[in-house]
N, C-alpha and C positions, 0 to 999 in steps of 0.2 A: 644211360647218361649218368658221369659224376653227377655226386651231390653237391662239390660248390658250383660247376659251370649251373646247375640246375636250379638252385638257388639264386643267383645272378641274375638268370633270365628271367625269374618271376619278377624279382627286384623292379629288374627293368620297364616289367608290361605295368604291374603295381603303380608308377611313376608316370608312363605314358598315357593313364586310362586313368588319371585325376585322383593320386595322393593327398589325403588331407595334410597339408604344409604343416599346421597347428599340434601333429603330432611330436609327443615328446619322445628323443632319441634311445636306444635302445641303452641302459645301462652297465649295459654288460652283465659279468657274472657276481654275482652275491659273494661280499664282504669275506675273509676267512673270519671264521670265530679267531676272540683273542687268544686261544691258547693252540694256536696253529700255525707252524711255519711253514712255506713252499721252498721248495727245494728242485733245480733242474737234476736231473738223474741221467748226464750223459748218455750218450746214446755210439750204440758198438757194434748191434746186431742186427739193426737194418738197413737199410739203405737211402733212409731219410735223412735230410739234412736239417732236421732239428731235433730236439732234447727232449725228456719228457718234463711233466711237473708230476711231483709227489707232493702231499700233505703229509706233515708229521706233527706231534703234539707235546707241548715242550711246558715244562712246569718246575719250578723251583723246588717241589716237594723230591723231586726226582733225584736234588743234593744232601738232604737231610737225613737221605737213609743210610744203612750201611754198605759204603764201594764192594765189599766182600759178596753181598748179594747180588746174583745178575736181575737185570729188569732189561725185560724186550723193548720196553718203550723208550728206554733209555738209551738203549741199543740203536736202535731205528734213529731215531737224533742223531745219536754218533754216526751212525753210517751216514744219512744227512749231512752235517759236517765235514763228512771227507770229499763226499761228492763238490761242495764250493770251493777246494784249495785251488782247482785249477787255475782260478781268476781274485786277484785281491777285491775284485768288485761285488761280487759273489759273497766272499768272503761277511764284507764291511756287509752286505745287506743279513746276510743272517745272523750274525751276532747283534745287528741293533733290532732285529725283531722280538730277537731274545731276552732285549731292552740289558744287554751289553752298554758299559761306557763308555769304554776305549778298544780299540783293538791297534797291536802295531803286527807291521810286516817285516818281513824279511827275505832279500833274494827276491822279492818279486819286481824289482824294478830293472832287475839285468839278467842277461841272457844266461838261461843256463850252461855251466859246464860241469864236468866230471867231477868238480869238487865243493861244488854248490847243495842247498836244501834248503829250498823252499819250507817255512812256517811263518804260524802267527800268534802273537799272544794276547788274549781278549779276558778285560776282568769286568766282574760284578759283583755285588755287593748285596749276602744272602741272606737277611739277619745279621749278625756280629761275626758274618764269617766271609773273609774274601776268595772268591771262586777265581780263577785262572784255566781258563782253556786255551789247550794247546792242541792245534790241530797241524799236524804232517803234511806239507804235499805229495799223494800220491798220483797224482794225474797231471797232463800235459808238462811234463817235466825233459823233453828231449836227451839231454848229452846228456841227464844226470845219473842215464840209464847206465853207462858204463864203469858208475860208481858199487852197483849191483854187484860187479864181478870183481871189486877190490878188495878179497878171500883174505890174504895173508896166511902166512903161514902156521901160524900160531893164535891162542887167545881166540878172543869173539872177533866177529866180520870185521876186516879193519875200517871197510865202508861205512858202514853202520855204525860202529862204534866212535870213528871221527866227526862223522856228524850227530849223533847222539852227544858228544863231548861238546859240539857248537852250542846245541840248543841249552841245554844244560846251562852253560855259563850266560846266556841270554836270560833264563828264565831267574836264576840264582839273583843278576844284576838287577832284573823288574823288581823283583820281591823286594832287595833292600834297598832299591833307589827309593820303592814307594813305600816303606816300613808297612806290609801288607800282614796282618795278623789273623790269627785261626783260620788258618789256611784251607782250603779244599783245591785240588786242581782237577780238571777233567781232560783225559789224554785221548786224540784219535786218529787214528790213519789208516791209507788203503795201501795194499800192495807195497811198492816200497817206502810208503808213509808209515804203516804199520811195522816193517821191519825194523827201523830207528826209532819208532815208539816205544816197541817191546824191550831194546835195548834202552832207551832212555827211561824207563819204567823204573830198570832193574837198577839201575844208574844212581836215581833218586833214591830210593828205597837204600840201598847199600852201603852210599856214601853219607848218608844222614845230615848232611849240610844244610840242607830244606829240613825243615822243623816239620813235618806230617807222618799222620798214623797211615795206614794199609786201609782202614776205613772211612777215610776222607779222600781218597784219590782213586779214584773214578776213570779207569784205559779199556776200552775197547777199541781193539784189533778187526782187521778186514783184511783176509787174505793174506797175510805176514809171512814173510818167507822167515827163513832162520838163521839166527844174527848169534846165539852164544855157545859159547864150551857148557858141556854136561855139569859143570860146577855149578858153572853160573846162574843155569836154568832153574832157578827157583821156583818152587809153584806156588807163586803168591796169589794167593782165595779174590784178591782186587783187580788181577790182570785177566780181562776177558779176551781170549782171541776167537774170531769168530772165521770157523775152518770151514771151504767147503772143499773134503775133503778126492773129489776127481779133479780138484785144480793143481796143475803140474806146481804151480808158484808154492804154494803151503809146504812143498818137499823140499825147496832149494834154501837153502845149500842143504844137498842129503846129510842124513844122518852118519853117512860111510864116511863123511869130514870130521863128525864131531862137533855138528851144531845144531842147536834146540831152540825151542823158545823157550821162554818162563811164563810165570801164572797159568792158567785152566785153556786149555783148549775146547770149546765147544760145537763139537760137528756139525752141521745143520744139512746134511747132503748123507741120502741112503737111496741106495735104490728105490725103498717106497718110493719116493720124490716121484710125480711125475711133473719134471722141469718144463717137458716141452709145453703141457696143457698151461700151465705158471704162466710163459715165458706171452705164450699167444693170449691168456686172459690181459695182460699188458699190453700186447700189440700184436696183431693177428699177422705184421709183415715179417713178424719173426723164426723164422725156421730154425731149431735146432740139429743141426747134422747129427748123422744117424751113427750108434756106436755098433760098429762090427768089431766083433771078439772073433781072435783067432785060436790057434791050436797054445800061443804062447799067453794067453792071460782073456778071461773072462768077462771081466767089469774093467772100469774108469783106471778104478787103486791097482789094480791085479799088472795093466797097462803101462802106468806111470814107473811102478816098481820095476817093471818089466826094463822100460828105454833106461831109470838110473842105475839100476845094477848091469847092464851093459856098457851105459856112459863110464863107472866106474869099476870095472872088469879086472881083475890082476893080468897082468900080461906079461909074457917071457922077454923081461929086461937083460937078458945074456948075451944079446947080441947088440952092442952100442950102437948101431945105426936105426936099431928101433927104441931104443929107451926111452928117446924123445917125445913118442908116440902115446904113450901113456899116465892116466889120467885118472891110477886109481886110488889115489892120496890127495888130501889136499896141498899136501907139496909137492906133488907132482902139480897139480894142475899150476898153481903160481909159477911154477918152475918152469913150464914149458908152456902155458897156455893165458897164462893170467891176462899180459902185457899187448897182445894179439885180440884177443878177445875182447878186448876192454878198449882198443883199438876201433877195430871196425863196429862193435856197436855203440862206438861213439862216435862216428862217422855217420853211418846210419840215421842215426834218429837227429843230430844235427842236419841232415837233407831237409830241403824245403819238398813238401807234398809231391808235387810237381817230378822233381826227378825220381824221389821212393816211388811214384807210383811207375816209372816208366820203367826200373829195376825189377818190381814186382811183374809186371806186363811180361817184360822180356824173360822172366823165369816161369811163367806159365806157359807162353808161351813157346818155351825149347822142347825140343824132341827128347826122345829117354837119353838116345846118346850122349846131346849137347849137356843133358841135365848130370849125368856121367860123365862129363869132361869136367866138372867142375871140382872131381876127386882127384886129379891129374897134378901137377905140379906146376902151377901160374896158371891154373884152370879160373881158377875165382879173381887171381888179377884181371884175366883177359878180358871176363865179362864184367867188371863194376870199371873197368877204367875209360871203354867209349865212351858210357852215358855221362860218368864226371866229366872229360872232356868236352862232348857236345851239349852239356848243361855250363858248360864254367866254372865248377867247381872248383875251391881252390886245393889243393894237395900237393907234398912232398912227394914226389914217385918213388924213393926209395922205402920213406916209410912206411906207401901203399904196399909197395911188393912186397916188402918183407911180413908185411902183418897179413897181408894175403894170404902170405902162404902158414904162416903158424896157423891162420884158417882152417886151409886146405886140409893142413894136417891132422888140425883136432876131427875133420871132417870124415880123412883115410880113419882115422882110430875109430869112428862111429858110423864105418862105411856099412856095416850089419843092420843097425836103426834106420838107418835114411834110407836102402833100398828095400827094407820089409816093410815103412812107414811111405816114406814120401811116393815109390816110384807106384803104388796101386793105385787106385778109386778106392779102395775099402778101407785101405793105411789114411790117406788124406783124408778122407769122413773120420773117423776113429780122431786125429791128429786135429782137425779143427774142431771135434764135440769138445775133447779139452780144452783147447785153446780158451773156446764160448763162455766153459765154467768158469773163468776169470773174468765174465766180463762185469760189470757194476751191474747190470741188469737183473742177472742171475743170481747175484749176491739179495739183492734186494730183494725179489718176491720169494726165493727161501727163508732170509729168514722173516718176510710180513708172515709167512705162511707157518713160521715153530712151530710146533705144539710142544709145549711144556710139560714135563714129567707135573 
């Protein structure tokens, strides 16, 4: 028998066999200590329909040291912080347990699209010196996914960059509306929070408009894909990005583009790890898919390396009806892939639950063929266009088909990785252990678990 039906039933007899009434109600759980905040820790890896809670320990002294120094605890907090951007609710409650005064939002009161980013700016007042955090949305962000793959051809991520250029004039504006002096800031984001962190980082620091030292501004990084040109990448001692490095997102945009982050990279993910024991001390419904190494790569990194120097392959452009095919530049990709991609994974993740999941369904459940029809040409129209239809979806059909098919195409180019990757059992285990590494979960009891040189 479960424990709560089992529980219940005592409850029950307990009550029927003369309860003393005069008993006082069960108080629930014991107070946090006051230097401890709760934090929900989205939940990715099981199948539960609720969040965890984490405790983290959060203290002012944590500002008065030097940003150029990493501190785990400080760390944990940030990561904390990125876990509440999903929800401005979230948000408002942890910066006022932080005993925060103000926090304002932004983009959180309208739908995301492609050209949106979610943040927020939360001040306090540390001694004679005003703190500013600025936390990223990296989670529950929909269309803003397809801002991801706004490459450009040139320069740092144009994505990243034009939202980094937002926040920037946001933050510039607080500071001198409120004449905020001896400044400290504290920057954090996940995934693609961290990507326009890292960028906005370098932003500050660069352009010197904001009156701050490198030791007073305080950015850790989670998971950050790569947003600058090798100039730009500076390694500033105060930009902590915090890399686990079998997750596919920490390589994108590859380096074969010509973009990096700035400040310190610090890996928290080695084979030593063992993630899956981690992963179940958290939550025993948690399974980590199992890594199968093939003849083409060993480990996680060996793996990852493996599908991006595939992805971007040189390939014989001699013959103009395949030039289009290729995607081994980053002006190639803008050139032929950019606008299609950016497309349907903005399609995508604007879907309500409901239809993704019956997309998904219906891609499990195709046979190898049907799954091979989709390299075809209006192979990917055929199949995303019933279920839009019998969901009501609204859409342009021309400029489904055509982005369909720049799909299709990036698809034929990477037809090598999807049939040694997708069409196995041993490709899909290998292909979701990655996946997993990205997820907040894994993030979190790596780095609870550092050990510190």
């Amino acid at each position: 028998m479960k424990k709560i039906p089992a529980l219940a039933l005592l409850a029950t007899c307990l009550c029927l066999t003369g309860c003393n009434h005069d008993q006082k109600p069960n108080p629930g759980p014991d107070p946090l200590p006051e230097d401890v905040v709760e934090v929900r820790l989205p939940h990715n890896m099981n199948d539960k329909a609720q969040d965890y809670n984490i405790h983290l320990r959060f203290d002012d002294e944590f500002f008065k040291e030097d940003a150029r120094e990493f501190d785990k605890e400080l760390a944990l907090l940030s990561l904390g912080s990125t876990f509440t951007t999903c929800s401005s609710i979230f948000i408002g409650q942890f910066y006022d347990r932080l005993g925060f005064d103000t926090v304002n939002y932004f983009n959180y009161s309208v739908t995301p699209t492609e050209n949106t980013i979610g943040y927020s700016i939360a001040h306090k007042k540390i001694g004679e010196s005003d703190l500013l955090a600025i936390a990223v949305r990296g989670f529950n962000y929909g269309k803003e996914w397809s801002n991801n793959f706004l490459m450009g051809e040139t320069g740092n991520h144009e994505g990243f960059q034009s939202r980094s250029d937002e926040i920037y004039a946001s933050l510039k504006a607080t500071i001198e509306t409120n004449n905020y002096q001896n400044l400290k800031l504290w920057i954090t984001g996940y995934s693609r929070g961290g990507g326009v962190s890292n960028v906005l980082s370098r932003q500050i620091l660069i352009e010197e408009e904001i009156d701050i030292e490198q030791e007073d501004m305080f950015v850790y990084t989670f998971e950050a894909p790569r947003g600058l040109t090798e100039e730009n990448a500076i390694a500033y001692e105060n930009v902590h990005n915090l890399i686990n490095n079998a997750d596919i997102v920490t390589y994108i945009a590859p380096q074969e583009y010509g973009l990096y982050r700035c400040g310190i990279d610090h890996q928290i993910y080695s084979a030593r790890n063992n993630l899956g024991r981690l992963l179940y001390d958290l939550d025993k419904d948690i399974n980590l898919p199992a890594f199968t190494p093939t003849s083409d790569y060993a480990n996680e990194q060996e793996c990852i390396q493996w599908m991006i120097s595939s992805l971007t392959r040189e390939m014989d452009t001699s013959d103009p009806d395949n030039a289009a095919e290729t995607a081994h530049t980053r002006q190639d990709f803008v050139n032929n892939y950019q606008d299609g991609v950016r497309y349907m994974i903005g399609l995508f993740f604007s879907l309500s639950s409901s239809t993704t999941n019956k997309l998904m369904k219906k891609l499990e459940n195709s046979t190898l063929t049907e799954k091979a029809a989709l390299l075809s040409t209006d192979g990917i129209y055929n199949f995303v266009k019933p279920v839009l239809d019998e969901d009501h979806v609204p859409y342009v059909d021309e400029e489904l088909h055509t982005n369909c098919n720049v799909m299709t195409k990036f698809l034929q180019h990477n037809a090598s990785i999807l049939l040694s990757v997708m069409m196995s059992d041993a490709g899909m285990e290998s292909l979701k252990h990655i996946i997993y590494m990205h997820m907040p979960e894994a993030e979190y009891v790596l780095l609870k678990n550092l050990q510190l040189d």
